[in-house]
C-alpha positions in Angstrom: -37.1 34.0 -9.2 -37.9 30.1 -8.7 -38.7 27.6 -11.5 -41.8 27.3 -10.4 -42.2 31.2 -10.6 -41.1 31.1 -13.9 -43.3 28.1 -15.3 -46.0 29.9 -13.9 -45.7 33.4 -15.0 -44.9 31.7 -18.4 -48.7 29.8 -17.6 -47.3 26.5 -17.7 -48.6 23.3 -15.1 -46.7 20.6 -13.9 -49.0 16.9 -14.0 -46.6 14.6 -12.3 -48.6 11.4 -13.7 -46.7 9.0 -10.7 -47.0 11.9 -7.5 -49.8 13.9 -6.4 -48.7 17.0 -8.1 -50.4 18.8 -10.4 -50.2 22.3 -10.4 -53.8 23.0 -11.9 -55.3 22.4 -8.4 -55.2 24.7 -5.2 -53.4 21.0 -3.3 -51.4 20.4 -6.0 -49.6 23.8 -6.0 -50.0 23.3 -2.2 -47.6 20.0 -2.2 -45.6 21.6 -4.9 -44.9 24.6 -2.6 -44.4 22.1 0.4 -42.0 19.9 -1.4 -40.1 23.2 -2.4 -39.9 24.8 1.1 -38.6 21.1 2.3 -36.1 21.0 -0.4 -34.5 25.0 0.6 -34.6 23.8 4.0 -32.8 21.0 3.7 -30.4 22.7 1.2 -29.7 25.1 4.4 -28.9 22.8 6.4 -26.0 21.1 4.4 -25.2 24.6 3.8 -24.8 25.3 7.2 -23.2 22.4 8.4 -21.2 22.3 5.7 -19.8 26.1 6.1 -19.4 25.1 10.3 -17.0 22.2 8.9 -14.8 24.6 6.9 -14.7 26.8 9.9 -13.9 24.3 12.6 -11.2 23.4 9.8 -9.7 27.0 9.6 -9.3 26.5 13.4 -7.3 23.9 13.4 -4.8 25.5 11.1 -6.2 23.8 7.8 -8.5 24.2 4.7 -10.5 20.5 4.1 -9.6 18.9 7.7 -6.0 17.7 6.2 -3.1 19.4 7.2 -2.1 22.5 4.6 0.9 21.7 2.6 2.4 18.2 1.3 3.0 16.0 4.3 6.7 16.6 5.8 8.8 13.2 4.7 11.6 12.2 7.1 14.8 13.0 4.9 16.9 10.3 4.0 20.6 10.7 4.6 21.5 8.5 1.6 25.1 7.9 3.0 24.3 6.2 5.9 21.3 4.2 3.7 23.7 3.1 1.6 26.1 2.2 4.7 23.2 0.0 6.2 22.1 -1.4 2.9 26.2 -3.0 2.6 26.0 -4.3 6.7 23.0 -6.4 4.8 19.8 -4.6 6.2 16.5 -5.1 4.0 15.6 -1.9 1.7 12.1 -2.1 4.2 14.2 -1.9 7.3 16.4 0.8 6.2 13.5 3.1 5.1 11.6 1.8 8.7 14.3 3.2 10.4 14.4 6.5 8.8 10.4 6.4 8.7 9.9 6.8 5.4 8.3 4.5 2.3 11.0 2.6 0.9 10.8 4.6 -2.4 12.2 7.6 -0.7 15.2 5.7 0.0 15.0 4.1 -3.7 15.3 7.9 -4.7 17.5 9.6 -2.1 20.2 6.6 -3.7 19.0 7.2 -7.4 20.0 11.3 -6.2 23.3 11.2 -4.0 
């Protein structure tokens, strides 16, 4: 059952003092029955749209549109960073060439 069912098997009107609803007349249960059927309508539709999202999702092999799973990180062979960390490379252009964040490489050091 609705609210409104509810208020009004209870016998209790709605008097929206700003709208044009007021449940004591035939028009005002009339826009208050309107406004409701918009409102589940509308509600549908995300509904619908929303459950066509997580499908097309499911097709493509994930759950919200990202891939499943933590993203696959390049590993770092920390030997040859530390090799071209000595020639004098940049920490930024060792982890560029191993495609990685520099903090990986930061770590895979910290590890080895």
């Amino acid at each position: 059952m609705t609210l409104s069912g509810d208020l009004e098997a209870l016998g209790v009107d709605l008097i929206v003092l700003d709208q044009a609803i007021d449940t004591t007349t035939p028009s005002g249960r009339l826009l208050f029955h309107m406004l409701a059927a918009i409102a589940e309508f509308e509600r549908d539709l995300i509904r619908d749209r929303v459950m066509a999202g997580l499908e097309r999702a499911r097709r493509r092999g994930t759950k919200s549109g990202r891939p499943i799973g933590r993203p696959r990180v390049n590993s770092v062979d920390a030997d040859e960073a530390r090799r071209l960390l000595s020639e004098g490379h940049s920490l930024r252009a060792v982890a560029r060439k191993f495609g990685v964040h520099p903090q990986y490489v930061r770590r895979a050091l910290a590890s080895a």
